[in-house]
Every structure is written in structure tokens, then in C-alpha cells.
VEXDREN-2710 file (C-alpha; in Angstrom, 1 decimal):
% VEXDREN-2710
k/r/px/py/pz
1/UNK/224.4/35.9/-78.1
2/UNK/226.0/39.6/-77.8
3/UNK/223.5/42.3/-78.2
4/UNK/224.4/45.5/-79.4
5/UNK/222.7/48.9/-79.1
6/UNK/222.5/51.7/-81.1
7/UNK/222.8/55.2/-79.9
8/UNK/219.3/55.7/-80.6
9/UNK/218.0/52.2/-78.9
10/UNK/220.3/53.4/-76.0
11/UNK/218.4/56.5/-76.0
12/UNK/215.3/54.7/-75.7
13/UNK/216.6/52.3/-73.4
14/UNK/217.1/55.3/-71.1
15/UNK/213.4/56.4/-71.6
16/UNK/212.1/53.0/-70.8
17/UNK/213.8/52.6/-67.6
18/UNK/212.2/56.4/-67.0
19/UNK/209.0/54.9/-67.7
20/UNK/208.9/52.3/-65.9
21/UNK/210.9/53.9/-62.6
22/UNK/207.2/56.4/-62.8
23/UNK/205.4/53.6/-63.0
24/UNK/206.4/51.8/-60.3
25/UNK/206.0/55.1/-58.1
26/UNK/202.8/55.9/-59.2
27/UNK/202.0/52.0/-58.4
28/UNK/204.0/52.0/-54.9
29/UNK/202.1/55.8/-54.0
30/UNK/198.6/54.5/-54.7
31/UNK/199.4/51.9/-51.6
32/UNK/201.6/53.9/-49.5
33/UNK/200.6/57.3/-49.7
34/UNK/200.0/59.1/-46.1
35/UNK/197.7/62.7/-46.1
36/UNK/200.1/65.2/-46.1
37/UNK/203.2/63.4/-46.2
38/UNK/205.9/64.6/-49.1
39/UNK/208.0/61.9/-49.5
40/UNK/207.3/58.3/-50.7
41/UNK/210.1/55.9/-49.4
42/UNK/210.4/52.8/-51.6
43/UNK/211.7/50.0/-49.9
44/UNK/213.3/46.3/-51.5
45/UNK/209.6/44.7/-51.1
46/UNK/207.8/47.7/-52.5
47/UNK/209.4/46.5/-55.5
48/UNK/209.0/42.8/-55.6
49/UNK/205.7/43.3/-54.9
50/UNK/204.8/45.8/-57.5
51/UNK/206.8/44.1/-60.4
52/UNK/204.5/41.8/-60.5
53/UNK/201.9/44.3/-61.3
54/UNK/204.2/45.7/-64.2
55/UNK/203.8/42.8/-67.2
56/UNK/204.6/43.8/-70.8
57/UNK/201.9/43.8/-73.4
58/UNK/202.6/41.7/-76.3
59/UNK/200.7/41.9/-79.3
60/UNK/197.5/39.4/-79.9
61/UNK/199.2/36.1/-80.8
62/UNK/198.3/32.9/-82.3
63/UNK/196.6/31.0/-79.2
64/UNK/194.2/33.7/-79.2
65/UNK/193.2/33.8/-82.6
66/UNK/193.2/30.2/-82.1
67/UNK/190.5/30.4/-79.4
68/UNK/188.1/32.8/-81.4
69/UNK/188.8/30.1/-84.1
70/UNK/187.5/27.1/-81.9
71/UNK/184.4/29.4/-79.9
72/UNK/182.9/30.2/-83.6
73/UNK/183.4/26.1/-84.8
74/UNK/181.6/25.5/-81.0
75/UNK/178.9/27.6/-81.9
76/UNK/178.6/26.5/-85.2
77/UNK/178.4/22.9/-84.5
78/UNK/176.0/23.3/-81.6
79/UNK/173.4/25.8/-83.4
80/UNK/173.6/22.8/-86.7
81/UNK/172.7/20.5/-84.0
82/UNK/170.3/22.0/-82.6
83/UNK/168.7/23.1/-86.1
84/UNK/169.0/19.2/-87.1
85/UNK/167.1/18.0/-83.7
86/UNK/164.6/20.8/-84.1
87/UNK/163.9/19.4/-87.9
88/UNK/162.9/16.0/-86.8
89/UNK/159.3/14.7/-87.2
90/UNK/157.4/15.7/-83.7
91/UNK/159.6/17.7/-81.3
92/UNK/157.3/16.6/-78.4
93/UNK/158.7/13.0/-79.3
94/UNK/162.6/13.8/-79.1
95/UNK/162.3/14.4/-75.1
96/UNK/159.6/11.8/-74.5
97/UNK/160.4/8.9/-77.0
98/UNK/163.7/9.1/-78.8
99/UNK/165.7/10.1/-76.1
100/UNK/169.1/10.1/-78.9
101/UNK/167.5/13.3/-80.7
102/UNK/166.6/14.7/-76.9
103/UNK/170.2/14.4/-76.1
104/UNK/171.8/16.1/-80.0
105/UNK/169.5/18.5/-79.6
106/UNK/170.6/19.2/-75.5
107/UNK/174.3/18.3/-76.1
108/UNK/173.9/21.1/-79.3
109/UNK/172.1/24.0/-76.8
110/UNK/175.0/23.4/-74.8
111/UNK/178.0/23.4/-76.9
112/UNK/176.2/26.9/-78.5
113/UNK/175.9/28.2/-75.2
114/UNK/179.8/27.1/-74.2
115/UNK/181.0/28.8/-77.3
116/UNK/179.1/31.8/-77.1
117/UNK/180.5/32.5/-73.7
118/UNK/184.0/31.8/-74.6
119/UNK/183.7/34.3/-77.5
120/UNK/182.3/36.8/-75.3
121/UNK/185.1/36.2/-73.4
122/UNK/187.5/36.2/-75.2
123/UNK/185.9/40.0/-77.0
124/UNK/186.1/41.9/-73.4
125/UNK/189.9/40.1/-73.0
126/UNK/190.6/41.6/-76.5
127/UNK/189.0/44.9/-75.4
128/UNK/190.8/45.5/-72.0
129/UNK/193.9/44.9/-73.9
130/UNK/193.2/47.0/-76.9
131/UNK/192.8/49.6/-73.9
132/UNK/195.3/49.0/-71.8
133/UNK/197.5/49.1/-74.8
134/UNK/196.2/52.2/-76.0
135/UNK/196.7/54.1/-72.7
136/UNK/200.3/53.2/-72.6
137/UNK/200.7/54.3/-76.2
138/UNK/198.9/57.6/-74.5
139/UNK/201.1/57.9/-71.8
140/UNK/204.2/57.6/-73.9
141/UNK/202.9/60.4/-75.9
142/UNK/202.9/62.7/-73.7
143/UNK/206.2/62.4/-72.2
END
């Protein structure tokens, strides 16, 4: 495939690369930097090693929406089965007789309790995104 740029994506190329050159001194300064000292030499493993603290932010895509998807049906599922155990004549009886309602209404608590923990994981993943995405969009801004 040939790729072609535009004056103005070469432009922009240019400011990337600028970007991301500051970047990675800001990154290889916070771990090298000596009292005093004026100058920060970079050497060839400065840069392996903080590449891979440089990853590109992509936009929130399918398998994550996906994953809210399946935490809600989780929850869902497990608060009906808990709310169907819970309805049966004589709680006391579903831990100490019918130990098949014990277990729904268990097996429901825990699937609730799974769901609701991935969701809440998923919300701070969301979150530090949302910020991290928002400080670069900052950053760009102001350059």
C-alpha cells in the first residue's frame, strides 16, 4: 500500500514526532535526573525502555462496550435469582431443607457480586482513560 501525505499531515507529522521526542525526555528525566546536573544524556536503552511506557490511546472500542454489556446481564441474572430464591415459601428452609433453592439463591449473590465488580471495573478503566485522554488533548493545546 503507498501512503501519501499532505503538506498539512506532513506538518503534523512533524509536530507528532515533537511531541513525542518531549515525551520521552520528560519520561527518561523523571528517572535520570541528578541535582544540579544540566544535561540529560539519552542513551539506546533509555529508549527501549521508555517506549514501552509511550502506548497510543485508541478510542473505547467494541470489546469494552461488550464487557459493560455482559457485567449488566451478570448482575441482572444474579439479582432475578436471588429475588426468585428469596420468594420461595420459608427462607429458613432453602439453606436447611431444599438445598437446590440454597444453592440459586448463593450461585445468584455471587454472579451479582461478580458483575458488580466487573462494572466497577470497568467505570474507573473508562475514567483513567477519559483522563489520560483528556490531558494529552491538554497538552496538545498548549503547544
Amino acid at each position: 500500500m503507498k501512503v501519501i501525505y499532505t503538506e498539512a499531515a506532513e506538518q503534523e507529522m512533524i509536530n507528532f514526532h515533537q511531541q513525542q521526542k518531549e515525551m520521552l525526555e520528560k519520561l527518561v528525566e523523571e528517572k535520570k535526573v541528578v541535582f544540579g546536573d544540566d544535561v540529560l544524556e539519552i542513551t539506546a536503552s533509555d529508549i527501549k525502555e521508555a517506549s514501552r511506557n509511550i502506548h497510543a490511546l485508541r478510542p473505547t472500542n467494541i470489546r469494552y462496550s461488550n464487557a459493560q454489556l455482559i457485567t449488566r446481564v451478570y448482575v441482572a441474572l444474579g439479582v432475578l435469582m436471588m429475588v426468585g430464591a428469596i420468594y420461595y415459601p420459608r427462607i429458613i428452609e432453602i439453606f436447611e431443607e431444599n438445598r437446590t433453592q440454597g444453592m440459586l439463591f448463593l450461585m445468584g449473590a455471587v454472579m451479582a457480586l461478580i458483575g458488580l465488580l466487573a462494572n466497577y471495573f470497568y467505570v474507573l478503566r473508562k475514567r483513567r482513560y477519559l483522563e489520560a485522554e483528556r490531558m494529552l488533548g491538554s497538552n496538545a493545546r498548549k503547544e
